[in-house]
C-alpha positions as a printed Julia matrix, in Angstrom:
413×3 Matrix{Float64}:
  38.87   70.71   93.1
  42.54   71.73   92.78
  44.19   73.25   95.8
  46.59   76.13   94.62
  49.75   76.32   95.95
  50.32   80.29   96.64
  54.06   80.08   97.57
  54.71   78.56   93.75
  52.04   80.26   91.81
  53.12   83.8    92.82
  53.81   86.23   90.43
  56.93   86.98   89.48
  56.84   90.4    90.64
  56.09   89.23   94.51
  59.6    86.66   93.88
  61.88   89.35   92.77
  60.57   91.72   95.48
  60.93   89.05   98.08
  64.39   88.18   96.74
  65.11   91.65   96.67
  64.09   92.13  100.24
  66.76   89.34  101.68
  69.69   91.03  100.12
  71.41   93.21  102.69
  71.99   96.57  102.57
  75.28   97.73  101.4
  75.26   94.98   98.74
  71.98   96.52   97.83
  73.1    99.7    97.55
  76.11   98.55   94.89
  73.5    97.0    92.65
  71.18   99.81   93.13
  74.53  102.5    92.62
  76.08  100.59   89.55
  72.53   99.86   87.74
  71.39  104.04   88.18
  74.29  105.36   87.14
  73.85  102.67   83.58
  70.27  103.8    83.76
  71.75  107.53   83.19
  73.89  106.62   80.81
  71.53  105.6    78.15
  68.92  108.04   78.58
  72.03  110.89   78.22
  73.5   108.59   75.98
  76.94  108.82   77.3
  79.65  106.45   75.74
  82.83  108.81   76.16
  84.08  106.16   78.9
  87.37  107.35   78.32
  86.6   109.67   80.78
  86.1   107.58   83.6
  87.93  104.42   82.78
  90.94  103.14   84.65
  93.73  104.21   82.43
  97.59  103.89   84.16
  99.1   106.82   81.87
  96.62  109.28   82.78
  96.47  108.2    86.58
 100.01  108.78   86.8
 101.06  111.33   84.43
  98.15  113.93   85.24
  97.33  112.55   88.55
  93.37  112.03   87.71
  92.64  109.15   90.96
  88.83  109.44   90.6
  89.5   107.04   87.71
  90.35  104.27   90.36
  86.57  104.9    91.94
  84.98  106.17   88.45
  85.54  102.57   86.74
  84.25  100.45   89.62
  80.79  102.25   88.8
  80.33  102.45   85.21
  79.22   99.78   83.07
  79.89   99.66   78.93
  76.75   97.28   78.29
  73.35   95.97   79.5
  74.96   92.55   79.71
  77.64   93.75   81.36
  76.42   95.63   83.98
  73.45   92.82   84.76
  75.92   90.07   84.78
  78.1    91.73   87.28
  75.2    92.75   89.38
  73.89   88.82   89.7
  77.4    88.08   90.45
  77.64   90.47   93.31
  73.99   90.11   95.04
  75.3    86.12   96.28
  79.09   86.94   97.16
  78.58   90.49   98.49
  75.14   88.86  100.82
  77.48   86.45  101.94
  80.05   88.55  103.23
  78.06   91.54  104.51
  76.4    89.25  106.74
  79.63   87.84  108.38
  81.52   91.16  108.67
  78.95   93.6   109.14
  77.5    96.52  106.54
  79.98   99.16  107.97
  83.16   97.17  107.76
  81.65   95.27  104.29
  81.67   98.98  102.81
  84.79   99.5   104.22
  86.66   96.25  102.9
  84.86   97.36   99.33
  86.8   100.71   98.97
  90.38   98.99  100.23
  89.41   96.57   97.31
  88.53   99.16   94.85
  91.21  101.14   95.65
  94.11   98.09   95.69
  92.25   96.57   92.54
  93.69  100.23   91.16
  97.2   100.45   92.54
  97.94   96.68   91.75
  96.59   97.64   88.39
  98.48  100.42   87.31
 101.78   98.93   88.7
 101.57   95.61   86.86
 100.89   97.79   83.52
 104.06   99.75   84.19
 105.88   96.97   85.37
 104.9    95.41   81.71
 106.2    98.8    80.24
 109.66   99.02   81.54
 111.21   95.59   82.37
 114.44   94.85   80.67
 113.03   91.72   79.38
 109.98   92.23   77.73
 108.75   95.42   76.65
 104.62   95.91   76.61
 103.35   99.23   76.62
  99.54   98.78   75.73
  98.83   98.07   79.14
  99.2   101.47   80.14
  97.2   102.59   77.83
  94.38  100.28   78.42
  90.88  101.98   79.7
  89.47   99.32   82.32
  85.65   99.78   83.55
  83.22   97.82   85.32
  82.87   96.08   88.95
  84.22   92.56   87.65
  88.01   93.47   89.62
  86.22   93.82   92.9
  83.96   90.61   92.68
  87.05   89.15   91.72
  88.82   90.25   95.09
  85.78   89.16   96.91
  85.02   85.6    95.77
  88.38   85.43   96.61
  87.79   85.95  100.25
  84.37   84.24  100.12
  86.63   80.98   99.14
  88.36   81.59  101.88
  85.92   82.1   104.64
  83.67   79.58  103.61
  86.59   76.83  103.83
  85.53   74.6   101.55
  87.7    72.33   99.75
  86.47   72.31   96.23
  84.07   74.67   93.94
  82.13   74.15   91.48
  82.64   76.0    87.9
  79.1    76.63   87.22
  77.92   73.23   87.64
  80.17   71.48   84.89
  82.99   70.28   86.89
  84.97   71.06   90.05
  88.17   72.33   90.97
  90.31   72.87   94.2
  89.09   75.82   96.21
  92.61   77.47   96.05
  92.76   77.49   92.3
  89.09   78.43   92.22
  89.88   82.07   91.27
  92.26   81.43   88.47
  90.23   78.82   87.3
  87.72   81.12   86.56
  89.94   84.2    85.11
  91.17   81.47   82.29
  87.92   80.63   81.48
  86.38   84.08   81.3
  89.86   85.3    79.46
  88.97   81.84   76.78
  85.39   82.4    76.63
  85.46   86.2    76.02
  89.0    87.76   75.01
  87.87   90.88   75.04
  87.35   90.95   78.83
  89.95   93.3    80.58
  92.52   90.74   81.69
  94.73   92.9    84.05
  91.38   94.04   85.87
  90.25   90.62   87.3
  94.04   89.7    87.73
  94.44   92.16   89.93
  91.04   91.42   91.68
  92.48   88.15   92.3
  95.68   89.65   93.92
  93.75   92.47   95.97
  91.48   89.57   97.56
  94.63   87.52   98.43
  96.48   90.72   99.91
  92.87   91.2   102.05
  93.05   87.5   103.38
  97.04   87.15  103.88
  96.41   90.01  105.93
  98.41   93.23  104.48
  95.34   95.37  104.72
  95.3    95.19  108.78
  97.18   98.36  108.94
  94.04   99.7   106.98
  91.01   98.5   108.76
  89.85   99.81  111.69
  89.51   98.5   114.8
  86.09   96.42  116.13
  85.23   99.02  118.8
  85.33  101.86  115.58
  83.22   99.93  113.1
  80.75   99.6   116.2
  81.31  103.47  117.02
  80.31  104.23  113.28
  77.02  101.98  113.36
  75.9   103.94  116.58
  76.77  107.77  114.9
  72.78  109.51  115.07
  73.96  110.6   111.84
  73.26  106.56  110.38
  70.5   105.92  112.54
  68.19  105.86  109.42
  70.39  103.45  107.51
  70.55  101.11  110.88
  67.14  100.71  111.35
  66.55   99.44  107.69
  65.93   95.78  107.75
  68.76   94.65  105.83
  71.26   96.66  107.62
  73.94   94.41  109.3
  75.33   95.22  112.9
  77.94   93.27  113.64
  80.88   95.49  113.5
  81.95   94.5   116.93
  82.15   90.79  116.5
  84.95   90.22  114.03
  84.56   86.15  112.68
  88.18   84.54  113.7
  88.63   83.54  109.71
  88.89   87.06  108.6
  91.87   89.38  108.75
  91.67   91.65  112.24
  93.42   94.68  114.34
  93.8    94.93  118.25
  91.25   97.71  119.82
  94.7    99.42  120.3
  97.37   99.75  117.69
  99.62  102.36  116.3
 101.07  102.5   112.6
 104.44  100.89  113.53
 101.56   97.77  114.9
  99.96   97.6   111.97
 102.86   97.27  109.8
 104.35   94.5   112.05
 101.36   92.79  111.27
 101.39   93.12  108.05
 104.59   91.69  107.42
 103.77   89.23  109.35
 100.65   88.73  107.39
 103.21   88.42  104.6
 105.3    85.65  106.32
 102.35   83.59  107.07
 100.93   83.95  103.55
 104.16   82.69  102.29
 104.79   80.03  104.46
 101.22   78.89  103.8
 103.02   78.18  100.48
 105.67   76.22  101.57
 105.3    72.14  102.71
 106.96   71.68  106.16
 107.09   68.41  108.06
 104.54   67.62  111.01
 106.1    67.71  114.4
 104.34   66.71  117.43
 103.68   68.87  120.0
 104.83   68.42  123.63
 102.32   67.87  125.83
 100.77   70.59  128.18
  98.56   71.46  130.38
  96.63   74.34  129.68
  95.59   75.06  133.08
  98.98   75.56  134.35
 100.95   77.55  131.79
 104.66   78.44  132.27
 107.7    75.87  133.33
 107.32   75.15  136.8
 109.96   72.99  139.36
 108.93   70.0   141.89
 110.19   70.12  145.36
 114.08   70.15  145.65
 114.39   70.04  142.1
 117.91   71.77  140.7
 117.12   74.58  138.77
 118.22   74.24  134.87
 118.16   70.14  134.83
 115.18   68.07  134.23
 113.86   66.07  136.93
 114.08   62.88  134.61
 117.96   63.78  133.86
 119.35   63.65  137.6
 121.63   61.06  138.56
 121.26   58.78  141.73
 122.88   61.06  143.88
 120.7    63.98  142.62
 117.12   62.42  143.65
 118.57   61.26  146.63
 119.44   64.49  147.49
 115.93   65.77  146.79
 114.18   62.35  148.6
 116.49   64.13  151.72
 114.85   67.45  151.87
 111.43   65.77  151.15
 112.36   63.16  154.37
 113.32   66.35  156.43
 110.3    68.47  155.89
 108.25   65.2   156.89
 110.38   64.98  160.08
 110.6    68.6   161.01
 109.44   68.95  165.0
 105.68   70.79  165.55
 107.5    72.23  167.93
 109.93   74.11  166.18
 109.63   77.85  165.26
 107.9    78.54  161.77
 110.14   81.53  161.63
 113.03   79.78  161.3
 114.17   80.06  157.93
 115.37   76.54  155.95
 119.11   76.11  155.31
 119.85   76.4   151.06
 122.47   75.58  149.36
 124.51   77.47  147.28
 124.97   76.9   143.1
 128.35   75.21  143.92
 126.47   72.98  146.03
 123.78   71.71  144.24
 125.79   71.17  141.12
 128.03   69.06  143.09
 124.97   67.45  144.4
 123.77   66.4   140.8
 127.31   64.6   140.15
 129.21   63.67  143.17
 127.06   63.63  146.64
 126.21   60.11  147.72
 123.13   60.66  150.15
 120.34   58.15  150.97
 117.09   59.38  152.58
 117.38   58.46  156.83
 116.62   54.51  157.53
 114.4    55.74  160.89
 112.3    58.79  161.84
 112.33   60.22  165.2
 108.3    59.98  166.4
 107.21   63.46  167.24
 104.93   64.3   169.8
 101.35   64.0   168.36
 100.55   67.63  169.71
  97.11   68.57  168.17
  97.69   65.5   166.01
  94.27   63.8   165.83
  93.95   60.12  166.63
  91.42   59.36  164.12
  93.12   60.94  161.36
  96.31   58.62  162.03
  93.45   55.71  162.13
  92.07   57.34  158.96
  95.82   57.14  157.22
  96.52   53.85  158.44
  93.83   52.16  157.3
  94.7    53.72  153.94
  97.72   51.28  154.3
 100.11   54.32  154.86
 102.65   53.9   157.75
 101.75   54.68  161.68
 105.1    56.71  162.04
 104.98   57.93  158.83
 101.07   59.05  158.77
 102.35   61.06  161.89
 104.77   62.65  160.96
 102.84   63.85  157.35
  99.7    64.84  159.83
 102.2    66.85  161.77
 103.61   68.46  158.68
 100.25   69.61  157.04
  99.36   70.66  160.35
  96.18   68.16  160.79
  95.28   68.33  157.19
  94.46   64.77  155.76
  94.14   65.73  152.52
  97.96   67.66  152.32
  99.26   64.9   154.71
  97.56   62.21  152.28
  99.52   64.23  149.46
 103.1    63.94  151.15
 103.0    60.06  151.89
 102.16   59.19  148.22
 105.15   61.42  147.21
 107.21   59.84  149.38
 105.87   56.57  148.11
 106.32   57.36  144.55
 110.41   58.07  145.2
């Protein structure tokens, strides 16, 4: 008897459905937006897309700006539409699950909207350069959602950080020429394909990851605002809905919780200067050494402020072996009021060059008040010094560990 297998003989109604069901919800709603509104179209037969397409004359001269939104969301063909919408369901999934459904929606309309202004100026930019006249640019009606999937595999090659990509399983390419490698071989394969609309896809999605949009996007704390409004609370609780507006993945572009306008253009420009230095080979230099847990310059005892501890002359460390031997030798006894004796600039720039001092040959022995015997025993049989073990006990004020501290300094001079 033959066992069936339910999970390959299901219908293919229960697949798509199930496919269907893991695509996240903005992404979702694109495909479900961009294939109604082609739906429409047929059954009012409407093919006057010169209407709604992306033309730069009539955006600029009669100021119609719905035409930047208007040709995102119309289609000219079945194949067109359903090829775009399979193109979007992988990259847009992808993406809406690492930003978030409020900020993926958001990143879509900066997109649209750059894909437009990028647009129009590279078709007037064609029109009135003193070197090559080309006016048909301007003139050129642009439709379809191919600009913004441009924009976005863009950024999905750049999140995802791998090194090469494949072009549809035939051969492989460098993931920082994946993008153009694909508008040349859509451009040979179909001429017809609106080649200023995926270029400037392609520049849009580079602008997004350089990071010249930050002065755009909101801040985490607002995306996460916007997914608690009541007003959204149905669109939340769908399954597919993404929260994560508050956690902001540290390979995508992002703002401070608090920034102004003047902020926000700071960064970016500075966006700018990174992207173009990205550009540019430098030469490896190896970093200096630090410790992270103790951040800042800081200066050893009696070291002169300005030079290096390694730089100092002879005279210089002995100078700083003296203080060390005098705070060793200092009486119990004596007042901890009494404030130490510094020297002056004049001083201890003199004492770098010229002074010729040599720690003490003897130390005066203290008195051993509240000196403990067995610490000294402790010290000594550590192989430090009897005198010496003294006077460190008497300077840390019984504390072995501080006193144990002070002898291997001295030791190490």
């Amino acid at each position: 008897m033959r066992h069936s297998n339910i999970a390959t003989e299901a219908s293919l109604s229960t697949r798509a459905s199930q496919w269907w069901a893991g695509v996240p919800f903005v992404t979702s709603l694109l495909v479900a937006l961009c294939s109604s509104i082609y739906v429409v179209e047929l059954f009012l037969g409407f093919d006057a897309f010169f209407q709604v397409c992306l033309i730069p004359y009539q955006v600029v001269t009669k100021f119609q700006v719905y035409r930047l939104f208007t040709s995102v969301v119309f289609h000219a063909s079945i194949f067109h539409v359903v090829f775009n919408m399979l193109a979007l369901v992988p990259i847009g999934s992808a993406l809406e699950r690492i930003m978030g459904s409020v900020r993926f929606l958001h990143v879509i309309f900066l997109l649209a909207t750059a894909n437009g202004i990028i647009n129009i100026g590279l078709a007037y930019l064609a029109a009135h350069n003193p070197v090559y006249i080309y006016t048909d640019l301007s003139v050129e009606c642009g439709i379809g959602f191919s600009g913004v999937i441009f924009a976005l595999i863009v950024i999905e090659t750049s999140v995802s950080g791998t090194q090469t990509r494949s072009i549809f399983g035939f051969f492989t390419v460098p993931a920082k020429l994946y993008p153009w490698a694909l508008l040349f071989l859509f451009q040979l394969l179909m001429p017809s394909v609106s080649l200023l609309g995926h270029l400037s896809g392609i520049l849009s999605g580079f602008a997004y990851t350089f990071g010249w949009f930050n002065m755009f996007l909101l801040a985490p704390s607002a995306y996460s605002s916007v997914e608690n409004c009541g007003a959204l609370s149905f669109c939340v609780r769908r399954p597919g809905f993404i929260v994560g507006g508050g956690a902001v993945p540290s390979t995508l572009p992002s703002v401070s919780p608090t920034r102004s306008a003047t902020s926000g253009l700071s960064q970016s420009v500075r966006g700018l200067w990174s992207g173009l230095q990205t550009m540019i080979p430098r030469r490896e230099t190896a970093a200096a050494a630090t410790d992270e847990r103790f951040p800042g310059r800081g200066r050893t005892l009696g070291a002169v402020s300005g030079v290096p501890p390694g730089q100092l002359s002879a005279e210089g460390r002995g100078g700083q072996v003296e203080l060390q031997s005098r705070l060793l030798s200092r009486d119990p006894g004596e007042s901890e009021t009494q404030p130490l004796r510094t020297s002056s600039p004049a001083e201890r720039q003199v004492g770098i060059h010229q002074l010729n001092t040599s720690p003490p040959s003897n130390y005066p022995v203290p008195k051993q008040t509240g000196t403990d015997e067995s610490a000294v025993q402790n010290l000594v049989a550590m192989g430090f010094d009897k005198t010496k073990a003294v006077h460190a006990l008497s300077a840390s004020k019984g504390d072995i560990s501080l006193a144990v501290e002070f002898l291997s300094a001295e030791g190490r001079e």
